[in-house]
RODOLUM-219285 format. One line per 4 residues: number of its first residue (from 0); their letters; for each residue x, y, z of C-alpha. Coordinates in steps of 0.25 Angstrom, whole numbers, plus 5000, padded with zeros to 4 digits. Last residue first. Layout:
NUM> A> X,Y,Z | ...
END
This chain:
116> XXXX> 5087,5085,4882 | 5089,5094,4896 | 5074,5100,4893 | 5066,5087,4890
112> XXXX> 5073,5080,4901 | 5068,5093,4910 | 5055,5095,4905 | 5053,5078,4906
108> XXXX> 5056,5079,4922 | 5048,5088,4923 | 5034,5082,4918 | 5041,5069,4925
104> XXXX> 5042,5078,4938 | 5027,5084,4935 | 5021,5070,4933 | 5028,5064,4946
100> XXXX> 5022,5076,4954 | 5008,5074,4947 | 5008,5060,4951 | 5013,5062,4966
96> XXXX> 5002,5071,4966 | 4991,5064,4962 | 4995,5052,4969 | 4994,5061,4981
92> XXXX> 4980,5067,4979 | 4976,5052,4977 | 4982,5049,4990 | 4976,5060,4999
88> XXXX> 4963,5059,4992 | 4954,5056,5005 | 4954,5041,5008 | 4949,5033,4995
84> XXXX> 4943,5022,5002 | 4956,5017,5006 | 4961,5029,5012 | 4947,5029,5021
80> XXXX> 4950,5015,5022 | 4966,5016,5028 | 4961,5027,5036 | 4950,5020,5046
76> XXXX> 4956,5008,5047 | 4970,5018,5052 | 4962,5026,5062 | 4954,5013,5065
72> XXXX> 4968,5005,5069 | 4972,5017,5076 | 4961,5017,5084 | 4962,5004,5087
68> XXXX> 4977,5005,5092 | 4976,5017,5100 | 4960,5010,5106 | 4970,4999,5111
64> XXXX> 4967,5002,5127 | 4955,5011,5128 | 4956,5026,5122 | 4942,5027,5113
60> XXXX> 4941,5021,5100 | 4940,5034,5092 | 4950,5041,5103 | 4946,5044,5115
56> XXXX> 4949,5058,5124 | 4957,5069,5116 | 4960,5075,5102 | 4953,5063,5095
52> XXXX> 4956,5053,5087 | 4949,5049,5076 | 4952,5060,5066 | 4966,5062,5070
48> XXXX> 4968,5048,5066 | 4960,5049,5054 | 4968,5060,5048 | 4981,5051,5052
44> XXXX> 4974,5037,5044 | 4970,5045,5034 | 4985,5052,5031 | 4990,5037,5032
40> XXXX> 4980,5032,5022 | 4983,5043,5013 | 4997,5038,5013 | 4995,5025,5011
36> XXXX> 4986,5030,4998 | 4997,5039,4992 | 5007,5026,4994 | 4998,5017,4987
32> XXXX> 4995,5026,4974 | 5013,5029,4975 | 5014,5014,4977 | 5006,5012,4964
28> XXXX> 5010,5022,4956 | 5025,5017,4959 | 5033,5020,4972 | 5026,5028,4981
24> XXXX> 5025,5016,4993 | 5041,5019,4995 | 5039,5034,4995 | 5029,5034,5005
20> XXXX> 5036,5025,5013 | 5048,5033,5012 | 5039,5045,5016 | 5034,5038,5027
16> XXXX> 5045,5033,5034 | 5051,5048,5031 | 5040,5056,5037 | 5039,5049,5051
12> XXXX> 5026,5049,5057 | 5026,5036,5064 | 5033,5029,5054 | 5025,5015,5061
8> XXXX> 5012,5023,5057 | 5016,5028,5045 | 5024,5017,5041 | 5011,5009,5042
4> XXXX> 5001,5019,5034 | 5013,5022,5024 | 5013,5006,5021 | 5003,4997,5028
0> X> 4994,4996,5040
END
């Protein structure tokens, strides 16, 4: 388990751990690629949580000692390949809007050196 996955889970739903992350993971074209997916990762491995488990009675593994931890572990299996098989578009929707953000704020960042010169 490793970066916005791993705080998430050690975070346990605490916004600031893993916006700092987020933001620490973003640097570059790179990390902002790498951070998007980890992401996406993370927002599978909650969809897929609340798809495998039910509402009541036995969970996908059944309810016997371990069976927490082992359904877990496939919860998490399950999400980190369907985010490596392209997951769902989260982090390509993502990039592209981080992209097109940065673009406007240099687009107006221009306007405004070009007006004050």
């Amino acid at each position: 388990m490793e970066g916005l996955l791993a705080t998430a889970v050690s975070a346990e739903k605490h916004p600031q751990m893993l916006r700092t992350e987020f933001e620490a993971l973003s640097h570059g074209a790179n990390g902002l690629e790498e951070a998007c997916k980890q992401f996406e990762a993370l927002f599978l491995s909650s969809l897929v949580q609340q798809v495998t488990r039910p509402a009541e009675g036995k969970g996908l593994l059944g309810d016997g000692p371990g069976s927490e931890v082992l359904n877990g572990l496939v919860e998490q299996t399950l999400s980190e390949q369907i985010a490596k098989s392209g997951g769902v578009g989260v982090a390509e929707r993502m990039i592209e809007s981080f992209q097109d953000h940065e673009a406007a704020v240099r687009a107006a960042q221009e306007t405004d050196s070009k007006g004050t010169s």
